[in-house]
One Martini backbone bead per residue (centre of mass of N, CA, C, O) as a GRO file, in nm:
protein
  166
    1UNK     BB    1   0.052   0.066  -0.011
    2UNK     BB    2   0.289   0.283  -0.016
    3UNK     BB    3   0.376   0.259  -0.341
    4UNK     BB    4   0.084   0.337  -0.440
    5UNK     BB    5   0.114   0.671  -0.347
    6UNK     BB    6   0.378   0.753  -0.511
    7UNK     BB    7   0.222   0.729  -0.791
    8UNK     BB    8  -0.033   0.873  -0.771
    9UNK     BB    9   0.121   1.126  -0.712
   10UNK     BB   10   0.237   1.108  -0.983
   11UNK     BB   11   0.001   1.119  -1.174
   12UNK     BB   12  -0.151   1.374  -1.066
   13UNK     BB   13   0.108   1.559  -1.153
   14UNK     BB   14   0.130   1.511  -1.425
   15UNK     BB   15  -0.171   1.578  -1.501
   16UNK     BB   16  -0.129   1.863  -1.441
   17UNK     BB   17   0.042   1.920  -1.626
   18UNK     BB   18  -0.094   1.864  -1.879
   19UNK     BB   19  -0.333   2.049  -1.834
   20UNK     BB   20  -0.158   2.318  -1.834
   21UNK     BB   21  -0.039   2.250  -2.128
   22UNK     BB   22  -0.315   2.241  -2.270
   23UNK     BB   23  -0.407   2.564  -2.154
   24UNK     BB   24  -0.202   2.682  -2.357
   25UNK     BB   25  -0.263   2.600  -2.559
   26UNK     BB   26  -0.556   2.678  -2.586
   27UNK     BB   27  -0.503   2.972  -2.562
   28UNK     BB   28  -0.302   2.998  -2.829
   29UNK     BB   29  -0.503   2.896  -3.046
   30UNK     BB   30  -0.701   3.086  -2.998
   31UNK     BB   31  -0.541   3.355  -3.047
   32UNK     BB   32  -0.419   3.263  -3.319
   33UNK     BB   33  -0.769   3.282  -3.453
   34UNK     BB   34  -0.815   3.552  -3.409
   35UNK     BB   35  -0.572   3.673  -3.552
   36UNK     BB   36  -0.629   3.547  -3.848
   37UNK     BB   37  -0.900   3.739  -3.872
   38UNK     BB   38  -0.746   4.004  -3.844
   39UNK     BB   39  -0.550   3.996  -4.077
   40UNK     BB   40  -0.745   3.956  -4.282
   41UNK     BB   41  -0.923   4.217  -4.241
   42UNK     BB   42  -0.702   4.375  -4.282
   43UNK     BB   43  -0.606   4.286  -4.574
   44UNK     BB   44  -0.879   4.419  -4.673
   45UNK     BB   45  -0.828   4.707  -4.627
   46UNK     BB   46  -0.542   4.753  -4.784
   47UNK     BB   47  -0.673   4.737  -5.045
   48UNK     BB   48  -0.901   4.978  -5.004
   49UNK     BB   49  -0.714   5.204  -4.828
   50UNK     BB   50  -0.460   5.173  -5.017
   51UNK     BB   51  -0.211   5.348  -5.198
   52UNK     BB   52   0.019   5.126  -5.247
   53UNK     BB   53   0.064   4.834  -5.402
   54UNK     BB   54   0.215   4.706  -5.171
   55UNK     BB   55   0.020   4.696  -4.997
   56UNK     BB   56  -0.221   4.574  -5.140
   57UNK     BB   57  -0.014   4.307  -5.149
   58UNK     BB   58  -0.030   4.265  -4.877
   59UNK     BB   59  -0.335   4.221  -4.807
   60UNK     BB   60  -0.341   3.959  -4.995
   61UNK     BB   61  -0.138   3.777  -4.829
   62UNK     BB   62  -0.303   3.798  -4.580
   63UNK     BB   63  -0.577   3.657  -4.659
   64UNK     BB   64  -0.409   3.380  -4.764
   65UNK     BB   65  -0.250   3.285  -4.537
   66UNK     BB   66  -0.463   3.353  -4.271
   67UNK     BB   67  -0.668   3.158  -4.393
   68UNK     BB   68  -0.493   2.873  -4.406
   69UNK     BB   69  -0.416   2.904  -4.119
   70UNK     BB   70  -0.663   2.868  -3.983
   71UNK     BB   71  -0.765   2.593  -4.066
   72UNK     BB   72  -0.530   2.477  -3.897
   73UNK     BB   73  -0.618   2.598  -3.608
   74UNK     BB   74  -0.899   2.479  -3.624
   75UNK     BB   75  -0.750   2.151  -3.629
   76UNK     BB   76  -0.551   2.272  -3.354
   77UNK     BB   77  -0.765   2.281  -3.146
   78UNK     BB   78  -0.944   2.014  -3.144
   79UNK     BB   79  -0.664   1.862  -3.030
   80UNK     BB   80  -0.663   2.051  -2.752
   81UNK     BB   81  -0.992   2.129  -2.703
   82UNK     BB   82  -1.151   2.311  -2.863
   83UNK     BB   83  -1.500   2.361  -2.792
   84UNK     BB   84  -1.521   2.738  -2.900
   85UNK     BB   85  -1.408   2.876  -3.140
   86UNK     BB   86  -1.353   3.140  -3.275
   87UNK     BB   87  -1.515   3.384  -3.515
   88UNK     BB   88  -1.299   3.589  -3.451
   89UNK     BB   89  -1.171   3.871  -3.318
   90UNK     BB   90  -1.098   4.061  -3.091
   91UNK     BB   91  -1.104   4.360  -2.935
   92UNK     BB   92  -0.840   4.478  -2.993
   93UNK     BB   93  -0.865   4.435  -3.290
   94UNK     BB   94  -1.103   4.580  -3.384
   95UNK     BB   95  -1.002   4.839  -3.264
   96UNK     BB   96  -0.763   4.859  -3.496
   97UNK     BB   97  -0.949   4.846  -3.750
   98UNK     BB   98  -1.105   5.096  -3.687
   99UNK     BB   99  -0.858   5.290  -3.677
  100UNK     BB  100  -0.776   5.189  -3.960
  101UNK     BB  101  -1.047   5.277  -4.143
  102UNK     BB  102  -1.008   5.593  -4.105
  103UNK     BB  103  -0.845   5.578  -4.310
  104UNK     BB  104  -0.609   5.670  -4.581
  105UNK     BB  105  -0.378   5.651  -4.779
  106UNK     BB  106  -0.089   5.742  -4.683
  107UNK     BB  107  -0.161   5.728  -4.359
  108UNK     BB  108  -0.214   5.442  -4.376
  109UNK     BB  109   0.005   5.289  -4.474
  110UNK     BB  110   0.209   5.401  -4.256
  111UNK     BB  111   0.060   5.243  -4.028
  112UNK     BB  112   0.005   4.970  -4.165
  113UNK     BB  113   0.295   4.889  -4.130
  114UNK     BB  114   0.362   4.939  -3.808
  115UNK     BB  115   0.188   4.752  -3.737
  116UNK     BB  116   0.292   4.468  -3.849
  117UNK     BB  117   0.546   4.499  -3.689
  118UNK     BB  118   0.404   4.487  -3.432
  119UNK     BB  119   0.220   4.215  -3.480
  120UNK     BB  120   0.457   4.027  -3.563
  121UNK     BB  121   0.682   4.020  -3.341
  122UNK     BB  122   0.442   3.895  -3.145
  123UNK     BB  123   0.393   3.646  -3.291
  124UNK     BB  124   0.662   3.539  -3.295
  125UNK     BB  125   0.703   3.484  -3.000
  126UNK     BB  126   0.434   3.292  -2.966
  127UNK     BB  127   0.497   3.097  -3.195
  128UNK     BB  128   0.808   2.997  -3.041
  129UNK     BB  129   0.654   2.889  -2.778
  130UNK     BB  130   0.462   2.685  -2.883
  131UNK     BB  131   0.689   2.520  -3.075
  132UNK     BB  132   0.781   2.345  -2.802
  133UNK     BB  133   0.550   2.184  -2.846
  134UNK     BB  134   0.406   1.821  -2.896
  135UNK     BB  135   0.165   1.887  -3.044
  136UNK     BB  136  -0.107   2.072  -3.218
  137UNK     BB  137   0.028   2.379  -3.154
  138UNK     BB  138   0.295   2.337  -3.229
  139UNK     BB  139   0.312   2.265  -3.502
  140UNK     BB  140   0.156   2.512  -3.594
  141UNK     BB  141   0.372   2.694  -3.534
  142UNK     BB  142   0.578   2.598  -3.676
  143UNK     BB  143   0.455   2.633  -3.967
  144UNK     BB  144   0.385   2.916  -3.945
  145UNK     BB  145   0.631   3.105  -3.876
  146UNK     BB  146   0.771   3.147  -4.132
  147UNK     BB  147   0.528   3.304  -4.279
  148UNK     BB  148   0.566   3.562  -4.029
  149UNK     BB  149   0.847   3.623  -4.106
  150UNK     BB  150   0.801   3.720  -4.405
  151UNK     BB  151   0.573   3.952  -4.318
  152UNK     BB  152   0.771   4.126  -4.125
  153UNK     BB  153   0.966   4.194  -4.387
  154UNK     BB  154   0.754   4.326  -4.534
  155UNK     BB  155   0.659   4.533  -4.335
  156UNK     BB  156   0.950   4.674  -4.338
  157UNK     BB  157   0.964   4.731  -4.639
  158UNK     BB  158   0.667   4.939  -4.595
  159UNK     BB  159   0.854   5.147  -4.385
  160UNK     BB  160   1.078   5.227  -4.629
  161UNK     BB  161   0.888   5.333  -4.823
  162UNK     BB  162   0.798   5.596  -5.010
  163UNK     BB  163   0.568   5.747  -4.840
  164UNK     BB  164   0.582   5.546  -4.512
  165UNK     BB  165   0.725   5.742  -4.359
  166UNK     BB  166   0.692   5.849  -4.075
   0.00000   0.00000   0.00000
């Protein structure tokens, strides 16, 4: 009996990390799910509202890419257990929508670059740190890095092209 009790004990701290890693995983891909619907509609807005050839073919990469890989992180939401995925941006990404709707042609252009390269530094520190994870939203993060990291550096050369600076 007494060899029993630290096995349970060692069991039940497992089942704990376990669900704890469930739970961040399960946090991080909701959160992924968020993202790629605000890229998306970002991404159409850059389109509408947009200057520059190079912002609209940004918007439109924005788009198909951030379409796909939802598809992908709405397959790793199911096998992580996120049993009401979003259907949609937070608030956050919502008003930041908002305000960027609100521009259009130069000043458009010249924010819709800064905030791409800061959401997406952002987004690069946080599917780096999900990339460690042996699930199903570690692999999504991981296949989809490499594509965030092409996003980024198109955003900030869209931050360095003449009528987008400062």
């Amino acid at each position: 009996m007494r060899k029993v009790l630290p096995i349970a004990a060692a069991l039940s701290l497992l089942c704990g990390v376990a669900f704890a890693q469930d739970k961040a995983s399960q946090k991080f891909i909701t959160e992924a799910i968020q993202g790629n619907f605000a890229e998306v509609s970002m991404g159409q807005l850059a389109q509408q509202n947009g200057q520059n050839q190079a912002v609209k073919d940004y918007g439109q990469m924005l788009v198909n890419d951030h379409g796909a890989a939802n598809q992908k992180a709405q397959q790793a939401a199911t096998s992580v257990g996120v049993t009401n995925p979003p259907s949609g941006p937070n608030a956050k990404q919502k008003a930041d929508y908002d305000k960027m709707a609100k521009m259009n042609g130069a000043a458009f252009d010249r924010e819709f670059g800064k905030h791409m390269v800061k959401d997406h530094k952002k987004d690069i520190a946080a599917y780096q740190k999900a990339s460690k994870k042996s699930d199903a939203a570690g692999q999504y993060a991981k296949e989809t890095l490499p594509t965030l990291q092409k996003h980024l550096q198109s955003a900030e050369g869209l931050t360095k092209q003449k009528g987008a600076s400062r």
